[in-house]
C-alpha positions in Angstrom: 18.9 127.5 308.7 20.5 128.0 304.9 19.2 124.5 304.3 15.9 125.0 305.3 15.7 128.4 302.9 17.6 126.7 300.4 14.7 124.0 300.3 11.8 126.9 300.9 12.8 130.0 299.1 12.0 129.1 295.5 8.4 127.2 296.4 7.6 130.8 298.7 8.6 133.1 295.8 6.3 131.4 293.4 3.2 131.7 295.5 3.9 134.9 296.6 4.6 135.6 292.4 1.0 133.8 292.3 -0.8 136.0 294.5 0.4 139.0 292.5 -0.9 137.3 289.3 -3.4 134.6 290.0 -6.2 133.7 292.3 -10.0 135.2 292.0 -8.5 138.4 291.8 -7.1 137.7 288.5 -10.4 136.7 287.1 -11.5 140.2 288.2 -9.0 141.7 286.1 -8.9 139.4 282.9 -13.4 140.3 283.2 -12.6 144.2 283.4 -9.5 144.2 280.7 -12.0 141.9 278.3 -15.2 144.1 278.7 -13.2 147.8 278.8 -14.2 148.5 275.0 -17.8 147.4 275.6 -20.4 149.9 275.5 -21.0 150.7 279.5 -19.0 148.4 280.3 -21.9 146.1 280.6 -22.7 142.3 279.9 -25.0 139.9 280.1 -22.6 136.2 280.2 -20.0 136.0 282.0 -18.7 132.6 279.8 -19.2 134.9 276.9 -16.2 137.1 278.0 -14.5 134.6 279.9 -15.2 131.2 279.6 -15.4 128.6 282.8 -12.8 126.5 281.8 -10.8 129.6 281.7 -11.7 131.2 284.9 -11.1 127.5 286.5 -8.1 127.4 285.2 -7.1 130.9 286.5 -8.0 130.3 290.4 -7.0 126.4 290.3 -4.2 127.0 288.5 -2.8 129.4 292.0 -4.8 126.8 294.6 -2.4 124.0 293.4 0.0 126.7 293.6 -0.2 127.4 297.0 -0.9 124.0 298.1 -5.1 124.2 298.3 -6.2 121.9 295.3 -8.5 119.6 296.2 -6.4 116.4 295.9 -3.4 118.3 297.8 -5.7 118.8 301.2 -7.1 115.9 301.0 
């Protein structure tokens, strides 16, 4: 048993860390935090406040985390 959570402890920790700080989520926040000095809080581009590449990089970034990339379930 203290060789199996020696092997599994760190890998759990750092998705449960990733759930508390990535995933969609996240991309909820960073949208809110970005557009809380705008006027009604209201926009019209999503890309303009954050870019794709950005929000890809937010909710891929904890998939590959957790083991759900593309390449990783395939």
């Amino acid at each position: 048993m203290q060789a199996y959570e020696a092997e599994r402890l760190r890998p759990v920790n750092e998705i449960v860390a990733g759930t508390r700080s990535g995933g969609p989520k996240r991309v909820i926040d960073e949208v809110e935090a970005r557009i809380a000095d705008l006027p009604g809080q209201k926009f019209n581009d999503l890309g303009g406040i954050l870019p794709f590449e950005a929000r890809d990089a937010i909710v891929n970034g904890y998939s590959r985390l957790a083991g759900f990339s593309t390449a990783q379930v395939q």
